[in-house]
C-alpha positions as a printed Julia matrix, in Angstrom:
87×3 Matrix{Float64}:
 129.97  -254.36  135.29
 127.98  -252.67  132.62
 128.92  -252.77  128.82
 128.26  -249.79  127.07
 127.43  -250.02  123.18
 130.31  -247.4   122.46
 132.75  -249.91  123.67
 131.35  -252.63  121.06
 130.02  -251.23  118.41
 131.31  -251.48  115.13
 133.37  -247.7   114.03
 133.66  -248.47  109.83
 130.04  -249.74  109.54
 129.77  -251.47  105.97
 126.01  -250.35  104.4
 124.28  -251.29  101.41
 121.21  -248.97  100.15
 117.42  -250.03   99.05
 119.11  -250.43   95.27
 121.81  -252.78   95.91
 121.44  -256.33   94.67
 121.21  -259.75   96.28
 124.1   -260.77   95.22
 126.68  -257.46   96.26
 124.99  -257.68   99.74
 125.68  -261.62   99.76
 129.41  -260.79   99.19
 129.47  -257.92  101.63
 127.99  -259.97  104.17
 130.76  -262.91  103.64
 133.73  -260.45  102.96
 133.22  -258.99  106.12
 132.52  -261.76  108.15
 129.06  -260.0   109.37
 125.57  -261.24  109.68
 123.44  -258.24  108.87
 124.18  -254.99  107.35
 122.35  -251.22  107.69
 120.56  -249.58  104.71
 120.8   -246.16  104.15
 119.03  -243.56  102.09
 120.97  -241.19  100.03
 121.51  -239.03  103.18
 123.29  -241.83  104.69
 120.17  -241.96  107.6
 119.13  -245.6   108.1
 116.38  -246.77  106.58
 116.29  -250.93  107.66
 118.62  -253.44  107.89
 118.86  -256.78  105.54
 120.55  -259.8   107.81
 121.67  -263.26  106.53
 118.06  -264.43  107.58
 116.88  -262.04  104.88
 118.88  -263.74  102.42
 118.49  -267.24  103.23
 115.65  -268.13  102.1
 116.55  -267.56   98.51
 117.57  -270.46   96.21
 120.05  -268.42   94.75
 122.34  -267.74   97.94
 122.07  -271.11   98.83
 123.14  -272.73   95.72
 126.36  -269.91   94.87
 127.66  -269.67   98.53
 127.33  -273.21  100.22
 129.01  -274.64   97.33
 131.92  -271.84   97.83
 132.33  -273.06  101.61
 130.37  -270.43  103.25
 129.44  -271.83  106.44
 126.15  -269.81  107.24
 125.0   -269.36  111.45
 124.23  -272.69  113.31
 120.5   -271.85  113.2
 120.57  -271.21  109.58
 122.24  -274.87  109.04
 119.61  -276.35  111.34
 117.21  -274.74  109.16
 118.53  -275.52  106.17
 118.39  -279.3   107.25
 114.91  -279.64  108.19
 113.85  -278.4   104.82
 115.36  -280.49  102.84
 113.6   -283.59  101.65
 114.08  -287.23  103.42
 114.81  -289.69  101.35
């Protein structure tokens, strides 16, 4: 049996566009329960896409949202844990 993308795709896509901030795409990404958003120019075409892999990597994320109980993708965790220092 073959899945078509119609039958899984997403209908109410949320996007963000190239001038919205860290944070509001943060919150977008854990209100919706999604990993990676589409970002559209100001004729709604796609232009990229920023994913929670994007965001990672900055301190700020990290600190606000972990502490909040955010519980970012398995790989992130893993990630997470082999940065941080051994004491």
């Amino acid at each position: 049996m073959q899945v078509l993308v119609h039958e899984i795709m997403t209908r109410d896509a949320i996007s963000v566009t190239p001038a919205t901030s860290f944070k509001n795409v943060a919150e977008r990404l854990i209100q919706h329960g999604l990993s990676a958003v589409p970002v559209v120019d100001d004729h709604k075409r796609v232009v990229g896409i920023v994913s929670e892999a994007d965001l990672l990597p900055k301190e700020e994320f990290k600190e606000q949202y972990v502490r909040e109980g955010y519980q970012a993708h398995i790989r992130t965790r893993l990630r997470w844990q082999a940065l941080r220092p051994t004491s």
